[in-house]
N, C-alpha and C positions, 0 to 999 in steps of 0.2 A: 504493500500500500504506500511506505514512503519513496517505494521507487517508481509508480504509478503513477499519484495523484498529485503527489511533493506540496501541500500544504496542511501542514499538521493541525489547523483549527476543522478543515474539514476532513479528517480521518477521524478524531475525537466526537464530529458530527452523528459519521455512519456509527461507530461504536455504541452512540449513546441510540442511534436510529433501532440497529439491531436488536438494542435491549429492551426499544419498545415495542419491538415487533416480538420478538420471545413474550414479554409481557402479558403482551394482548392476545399470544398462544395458551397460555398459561392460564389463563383466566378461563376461554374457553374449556380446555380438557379440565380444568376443575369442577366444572358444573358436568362434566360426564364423569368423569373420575368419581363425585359424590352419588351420582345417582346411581354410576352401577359399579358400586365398588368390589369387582372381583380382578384376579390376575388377568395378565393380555393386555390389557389398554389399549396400543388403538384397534389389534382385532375383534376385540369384544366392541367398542363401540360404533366399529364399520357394519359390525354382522348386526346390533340391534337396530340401525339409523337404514341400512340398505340393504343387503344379501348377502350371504355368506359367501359366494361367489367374490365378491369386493373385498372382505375381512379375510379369505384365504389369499389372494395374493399379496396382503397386507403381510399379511405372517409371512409367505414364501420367501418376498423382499427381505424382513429382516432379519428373515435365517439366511440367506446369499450373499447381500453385499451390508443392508442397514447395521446388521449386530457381527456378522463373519467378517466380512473383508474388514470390514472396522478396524475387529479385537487384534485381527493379525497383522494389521498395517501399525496399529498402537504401540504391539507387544514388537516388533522388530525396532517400531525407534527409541522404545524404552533399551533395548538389547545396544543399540550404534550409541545411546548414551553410557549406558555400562563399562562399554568397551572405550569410551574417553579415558576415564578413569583408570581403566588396568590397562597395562600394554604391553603386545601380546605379540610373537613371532608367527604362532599357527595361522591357518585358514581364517580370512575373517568370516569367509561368505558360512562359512559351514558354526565359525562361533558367535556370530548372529542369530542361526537358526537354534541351537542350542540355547542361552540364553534368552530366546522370544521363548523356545517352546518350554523351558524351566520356570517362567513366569507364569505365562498357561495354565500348567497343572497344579502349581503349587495353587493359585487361587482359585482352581477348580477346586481343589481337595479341600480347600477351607470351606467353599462355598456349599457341596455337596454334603459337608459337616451339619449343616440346618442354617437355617434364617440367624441364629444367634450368633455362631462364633462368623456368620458372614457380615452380618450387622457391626460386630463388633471392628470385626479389620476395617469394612469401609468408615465406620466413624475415624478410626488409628489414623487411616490417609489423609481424610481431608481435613485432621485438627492437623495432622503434621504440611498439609498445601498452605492451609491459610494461614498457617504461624510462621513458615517461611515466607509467603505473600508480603505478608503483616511487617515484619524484619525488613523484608527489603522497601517496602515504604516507607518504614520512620525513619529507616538508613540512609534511604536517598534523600529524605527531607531536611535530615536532621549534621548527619556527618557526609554525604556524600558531594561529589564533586560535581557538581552541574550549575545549570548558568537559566534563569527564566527568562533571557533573553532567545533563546531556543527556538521558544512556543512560536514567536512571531515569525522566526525563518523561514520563505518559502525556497525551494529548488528552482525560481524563476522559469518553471513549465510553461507550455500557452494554457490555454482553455483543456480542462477538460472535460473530453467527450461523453455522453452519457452510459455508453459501452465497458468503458474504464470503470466509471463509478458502479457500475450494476455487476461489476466480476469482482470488484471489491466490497461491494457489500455482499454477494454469494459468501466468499469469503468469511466475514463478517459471523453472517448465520449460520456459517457449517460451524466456527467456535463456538454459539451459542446451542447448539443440537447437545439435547440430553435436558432440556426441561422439563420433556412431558415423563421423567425415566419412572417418577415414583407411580404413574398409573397401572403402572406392569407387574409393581404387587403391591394392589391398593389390598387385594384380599387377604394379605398376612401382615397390613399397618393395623394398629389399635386405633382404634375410631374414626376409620378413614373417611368417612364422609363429612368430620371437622379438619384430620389433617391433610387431606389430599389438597385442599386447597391452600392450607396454609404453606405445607412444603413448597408446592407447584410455585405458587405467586412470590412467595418469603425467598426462597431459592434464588429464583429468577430474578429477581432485587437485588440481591446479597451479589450475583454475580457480576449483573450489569454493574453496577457502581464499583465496584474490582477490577470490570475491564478498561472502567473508561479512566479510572485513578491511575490503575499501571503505564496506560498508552500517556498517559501526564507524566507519568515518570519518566516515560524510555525520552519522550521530547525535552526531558527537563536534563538529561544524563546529555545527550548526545545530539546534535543539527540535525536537521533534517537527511542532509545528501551525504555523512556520514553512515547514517541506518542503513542509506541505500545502497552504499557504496559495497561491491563483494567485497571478501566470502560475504553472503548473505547468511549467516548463523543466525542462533535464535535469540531474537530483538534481544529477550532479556539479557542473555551473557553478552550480546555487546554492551549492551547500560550500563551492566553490571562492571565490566572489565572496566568501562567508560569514568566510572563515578567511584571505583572501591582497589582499583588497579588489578593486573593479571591472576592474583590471586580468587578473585572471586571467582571466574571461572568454571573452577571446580566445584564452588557453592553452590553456584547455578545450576550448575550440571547435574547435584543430588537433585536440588530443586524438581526440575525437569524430570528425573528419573520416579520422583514419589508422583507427581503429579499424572503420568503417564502410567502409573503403576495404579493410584487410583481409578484412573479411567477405564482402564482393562478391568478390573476388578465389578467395577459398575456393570459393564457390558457383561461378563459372565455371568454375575447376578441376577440382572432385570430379564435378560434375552430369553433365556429357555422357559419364561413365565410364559412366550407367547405359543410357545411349539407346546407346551402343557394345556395349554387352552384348545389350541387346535386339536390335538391329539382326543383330547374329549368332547369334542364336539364329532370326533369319526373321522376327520380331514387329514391325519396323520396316524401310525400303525397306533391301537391302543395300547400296546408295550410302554409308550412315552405320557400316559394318562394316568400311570399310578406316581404318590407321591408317595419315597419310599421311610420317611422320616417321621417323626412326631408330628414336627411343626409344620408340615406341608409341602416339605423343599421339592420340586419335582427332578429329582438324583440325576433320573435317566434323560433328560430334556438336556440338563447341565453335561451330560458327558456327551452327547449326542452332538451339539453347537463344540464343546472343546475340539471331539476330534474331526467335525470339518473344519475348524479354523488349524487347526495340525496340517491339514491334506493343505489349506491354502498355503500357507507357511512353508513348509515342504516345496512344495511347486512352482511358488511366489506368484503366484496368478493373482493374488488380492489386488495388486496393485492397480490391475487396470480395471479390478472392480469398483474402485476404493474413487476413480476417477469421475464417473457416471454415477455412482449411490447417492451423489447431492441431489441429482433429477428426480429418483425416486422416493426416496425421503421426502421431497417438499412437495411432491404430488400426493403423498397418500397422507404428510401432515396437513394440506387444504382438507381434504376429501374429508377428515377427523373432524378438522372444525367447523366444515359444513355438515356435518351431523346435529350439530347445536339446533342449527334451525331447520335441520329438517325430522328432530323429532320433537319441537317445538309443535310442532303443524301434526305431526303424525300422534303424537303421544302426550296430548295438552297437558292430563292427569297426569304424568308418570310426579314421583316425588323426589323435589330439585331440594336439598339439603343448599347450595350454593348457585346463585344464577348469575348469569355473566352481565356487568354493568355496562350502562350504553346498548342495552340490544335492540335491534341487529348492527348496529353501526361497528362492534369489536370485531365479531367474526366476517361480516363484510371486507372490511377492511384490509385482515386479514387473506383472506380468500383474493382478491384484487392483489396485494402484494406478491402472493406467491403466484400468482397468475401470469403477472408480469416476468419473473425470474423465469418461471418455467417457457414461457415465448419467446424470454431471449434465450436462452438455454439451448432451446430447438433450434432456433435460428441461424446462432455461433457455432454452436456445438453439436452439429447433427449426426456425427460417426458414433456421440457418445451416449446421443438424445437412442439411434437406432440399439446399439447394443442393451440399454437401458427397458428399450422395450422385448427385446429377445430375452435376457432375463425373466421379465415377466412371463412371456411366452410360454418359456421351458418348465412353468408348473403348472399350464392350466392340466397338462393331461393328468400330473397328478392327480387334481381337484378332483376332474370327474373319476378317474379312476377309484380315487378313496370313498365320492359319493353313491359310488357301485355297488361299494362291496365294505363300505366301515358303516356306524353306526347314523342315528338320524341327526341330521346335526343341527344347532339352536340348543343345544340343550347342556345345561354345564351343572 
C-alpha cells in the first residue's frame, strides 16, 4: 500500500474504511449468530435463509481454499519465520514443510483435546499478540525513534487511480477476514445468543483501532518511500529495526511467529465446526457427525481438515489456492449477510435475541460493497475469478451424490 498509493493519510483512511466495513459485517452475522446459535455459521445460516444447495458449497469452499489453503499458507510463513531465527545448512524447502507440518499437528492435538484445553491455548496466543502489540506501541511512542513529521510525507505519486485503491482495500479486508470466526461454534459458547454478538462486534472494534494505531506507528517509525522501498519485509520489522535498531528484529520476528501461530490455531479450531454441520445434515460421510469428546469437539472433522491441509503443504498447491479464496470468501460473506433480510421477509416470527441497527441500510450497504470488489475482481482478475469458480464446481457432484445416498438434510 505504501508503494501503491504513497500517501499515508489515505492508507490510514482505507484501514479505518475496512474496519467499518468488518463492523457492519459483524453486526449483521450477530443477529444470525443469536438467533441460530448452533456450530457452522455461515453454512447453517445459508441452509436456513436459502437451500442447502447454497450452504453446501458454502462449506465445500471453506474446507478447499476459505479454512485449507488458508491454514497451510499460514503454517508455512509461520515455518520461513522460525527459520529466521535458527540457521540452518539443510534443505530449506523440505525444513519448511517440516516445521508448517509440526505446527499443524501439534495444535491439532490440542484442539482434538476438547473445547477446553483448545480455548485455553487460543486465549495463551492472543494475551501473548496483544501484549506484544501493546509493547511495541508505548515503545514507539514513548522511547522509540520516529519523527510525526512522517505522517504528512507523501511519495509525490500522481493521482491515484480507483483500481489501485480497490486492490488495496481487497487487501485491507482479507486482514480483517476472521470476524465472523466465533459463529462457527456459537453452539459450545455459554450464552451465545448474548455473547455472539458481543465477541462478533467487541472483537471487531478491538481490532480495527489496533490496525489503524499500528499503521500510525509504522508512519511515525519510518517515511513513507522508505516502507516502500525493497526488501519489502514485514512493515513491522522494518519500524521496528527503524525506531529500536537491528536488534529488534528478532523481536518482531517472535512477534510474527505467535501471531501466525494464533491464527493457524483459530483456523483448526472454528473450520471443522463446518464439515460437523455438514456431515449431519447427510452432505458429508456420517463418520464426520459424531463428536467424539464430552464437550462436543467434532475429533474426526479436526483430523479430517489437518490432513488435507498436510496433502496441501506437501504439494504446495495452497498457494495458488490461497490467491483466488478472497473471491470466494467475499461472495459467500455477501450471500450470509443477505440472509438478514431475507429471513426478515421469510421468517418475521423467528426470535432475534440481537437485531442489526440501521436496517436494511447495514447489510445493504454491505452487500453493495462486496459487490463492487467482486466486479472488479472478475474484471482484473479473470484466470482467478475462472479457477474460483471450478472450485466450486468440483463439489457440486458431491452434493448430489451425498443427497442420494446420506441422510435428509435441514436437520441438525
Amino acid at each position: 500500500m505504501a508503494r501503491d498509493i504513497g500517501d499515508p493519510w489515505l492508507i490510514l483512511v482505507l484501514w479505518a474504511a475496512g474496519a467499518l466495513l468488518a463492523l457492519t459485517g459483524a453486526m449483521c452475522y450477530s443477529e444470525l449468530g443469536a438467533a441460530f446459535p448452533l456450530v457452522g455459521g455461515d453454512y447453517v445460516y445459508l441452509r436456513e435463509a436459502y437451500h442447502p444447495f447454497a450452504a453446501f458449497l458454502s462449506g465445500w469452499a471453506s474446507f478447499t481454499v476459505g479454512f485449507g489453503a488458508a491454514i497451510a499458507a499460514g503454517a508455512m510463513g509461520f515455518a520461513s519465520y522460525v527459520l529466521q531465527l535458527v540457521s540452518s545448512q539443510a534443505d530449506v524447502t523440505l525444513q519448511l514443510k517440516g516445521v508448517a507440518l509440526a505446527l499443524i499437528w501439534s495444535l491439532t492435538i490440542v484442539h482434538v483435546g476438547g473445547v477446553g484445553p483448545g480455548g485455553l491455548l487460543q486465549q495463551f496466543l492472543t494475551v501473548l499478540k496483544i501484549g506484544a502489540i501493546f509493547l511495541l506501541i508505548v515503545g514507539a511512542f514513548t522511547v522509540g525513534n520516529g519523527d510525526w513529521q512522517h505522517v504528512s510525507m507523501t511519495s509525490g505519486k500522481p493521482h491515484v487511480g480507483l483500481g489501485t485503491l480497490v486492490v488495496s482495500f481487497i487487501f485491507v479486508t482479507y486482514a480483517y477476514s476472521g470476524w465472523n470466526a466465533a459463529g462457527y461454534i456459537a453452539g459450545e459458547i455459554i450464552n451465545p445468543t448474548r455473547s455472539i454478538p458481543r465477541v462478533m462486534i467487541g472483537g471487531t472494534l478491538l481490532v480495527g483501532v489496533v490496525y489503524v494505531i499500528l499503521n500510525l506507528v509504522y508512519f511515525y517509525a519510518l517515511p513513507l518511500h522508505v516502507l516502500a522501498t525493497p526488501p519489502l519485509m514485514p512493515v513491522a520489522e522494518k519500524a521496528a529495526v527503524g525506531m529500536f535498531g537491528p536488534t529488534a528484529a528478532q523481536f518482531m520476528t517472535i512477534i510474527l511467529c505467535i501471531s501466525i501461530a494464533g491464527a493457524v490455531s483459530a483456523m483448526i479450531w472454528t473450520g471443522p465446526r463446518v464439515y460437523y454441520a455438514m456431515a449431519r445434515d447427510g452432505f458429508l460421510p456420517g463418520f464426520f457427525s459424531d463428536a467424539e469428546s464430552q464437550d462436543g469437539t467434532p475429533v474426526r472433522s479436526i483430523i479430517l481438515q489437518s490432513l488435507w491441509v498436510t496433502l496441501l503443504v506437501l504439494s504446495g498447491s495452497f498457494e495458488q489456492l490461497v490467491i483466488y479464496s478472497g473471491m470466494v470468501i467475499t461472495a459467500f460473506t455477501a450471500l450470509t449477510v443477505g440472509a438478514v433480510i431475507v429471513l426478515r421477509h421469510r421468517r418475521p416470527q423467528l426470535v432475534r435475541p440481537y437485531r442489526v441497527p440501521f436496517y436494511p441500510v447495514l447489510p445493504v450497504s454491505y452487500i453493495l460493497v462486496a459487490g463492487a470488489i467482486m466486479t472488479f475482481l472478475v474484471t482484473e482478475k479473470p484466470v482467478e475469478a475462472f479457477w474460483a469458480f471450478v472450485t466450486l464446481c468440483a463439489g457440486i457432484p458431491l452434493y448430489f451424490l451425498m443427497r442420494k445416498t446420506g441422510c435428509k438434510p435441514g436437520v441438525i
